[in-house]
C-alpha positions as CSV (number, residue, x, y, z in Angstrom):
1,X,158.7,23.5,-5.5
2,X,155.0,22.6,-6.8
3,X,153.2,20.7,-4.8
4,X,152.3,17.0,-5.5
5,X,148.9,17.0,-7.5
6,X,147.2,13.7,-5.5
7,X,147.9,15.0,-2.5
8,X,146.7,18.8,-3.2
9,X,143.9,17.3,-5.0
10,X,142.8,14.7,-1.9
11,X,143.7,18.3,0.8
12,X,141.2,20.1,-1.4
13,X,138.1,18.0,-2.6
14,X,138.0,16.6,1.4
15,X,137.3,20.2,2.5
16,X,134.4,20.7,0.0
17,X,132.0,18.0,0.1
18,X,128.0,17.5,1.2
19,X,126.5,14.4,2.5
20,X,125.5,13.6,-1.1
21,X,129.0,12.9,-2.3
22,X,130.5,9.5,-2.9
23,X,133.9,10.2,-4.9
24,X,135.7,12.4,-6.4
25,X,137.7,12.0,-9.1
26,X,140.8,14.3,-10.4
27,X,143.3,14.2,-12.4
28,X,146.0,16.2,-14.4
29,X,147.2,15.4,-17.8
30,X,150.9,17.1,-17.8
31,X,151.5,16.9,-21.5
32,X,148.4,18.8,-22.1
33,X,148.0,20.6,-18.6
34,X,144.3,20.0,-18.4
35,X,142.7,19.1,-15.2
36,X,139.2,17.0,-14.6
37,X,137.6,17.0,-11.4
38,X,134.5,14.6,-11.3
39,X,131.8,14.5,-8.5
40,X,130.2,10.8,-8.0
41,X,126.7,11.9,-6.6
42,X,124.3,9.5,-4.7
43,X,121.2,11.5,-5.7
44,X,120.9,14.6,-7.9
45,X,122.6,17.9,-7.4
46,X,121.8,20.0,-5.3
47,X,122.8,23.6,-5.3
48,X,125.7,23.1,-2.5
49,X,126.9,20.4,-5.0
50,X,127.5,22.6,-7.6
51,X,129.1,25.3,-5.1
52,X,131.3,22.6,-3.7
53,X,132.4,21.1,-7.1
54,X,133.3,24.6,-8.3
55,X,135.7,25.7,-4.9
56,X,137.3,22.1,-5.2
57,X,137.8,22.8,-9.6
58,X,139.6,26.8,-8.6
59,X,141.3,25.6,-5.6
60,X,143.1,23.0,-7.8
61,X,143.8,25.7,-10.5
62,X,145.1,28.4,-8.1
63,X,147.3,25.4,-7.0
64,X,148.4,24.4,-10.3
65,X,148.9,27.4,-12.6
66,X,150.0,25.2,-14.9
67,X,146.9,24.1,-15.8
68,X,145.5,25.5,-19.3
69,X,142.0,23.9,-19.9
70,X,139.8,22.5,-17.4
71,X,136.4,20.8,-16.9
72,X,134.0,19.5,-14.1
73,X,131.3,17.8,-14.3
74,X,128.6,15.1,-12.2
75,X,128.3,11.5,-12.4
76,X,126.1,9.1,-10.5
77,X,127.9,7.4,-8.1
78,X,127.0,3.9,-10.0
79,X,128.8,5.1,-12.9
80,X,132.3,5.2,-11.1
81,X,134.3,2.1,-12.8
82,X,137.0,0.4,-11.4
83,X,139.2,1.8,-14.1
84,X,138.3,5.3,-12.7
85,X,140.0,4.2,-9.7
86,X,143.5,5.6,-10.3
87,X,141.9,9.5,-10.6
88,X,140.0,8.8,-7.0
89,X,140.8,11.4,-4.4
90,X,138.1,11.1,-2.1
91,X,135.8,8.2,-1.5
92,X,132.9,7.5,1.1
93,X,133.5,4.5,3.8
């Protein structure tokens, strides 16, 4: 049985996050089997960021082998819209 993506996806990104996190976003197309993870930053990258962002974007995959094309990327934290909302997995109190 494969596991349920939100949930995986929530497990995963809350395991691999720095101070400077606000959200994450991810979410998994099934028609196309492509997977987006976004970071929503409240400053500017930092190095543990990136390393982060990148455990959270091959956990997911190793979870999923489903999944055929990928990409991750950052966002400010300002640019996370209401519509994103749906894709969140992790979000600061």
């Amino acid at each position: 049985m494969q596991p349920n993506f939100e949930t995986e996806a929530r497990l995963i990104s809350s395991r691999n996050l720095t101070p400077n996190v606000a959200a994450v976003a991810a979410s998994l197309d099934n028609n196309s089997s492509h997977l987006e993870v976004i970071y929503y930053l409240l400053d500017i990258p930092t190095p543990n960021d990136e390393d982060f962002r990148e455990l959270t974007f091959g956990e997911i995959i190793a979870a999923f082998p489903s999944i055929r094309t990928a990409a991750s990327r950052f966002e400010r934290q300002n640019d996370l819209q209401s519509s994103d909302a749906k894709s969140v997995v992790f979000k600061r109190a």
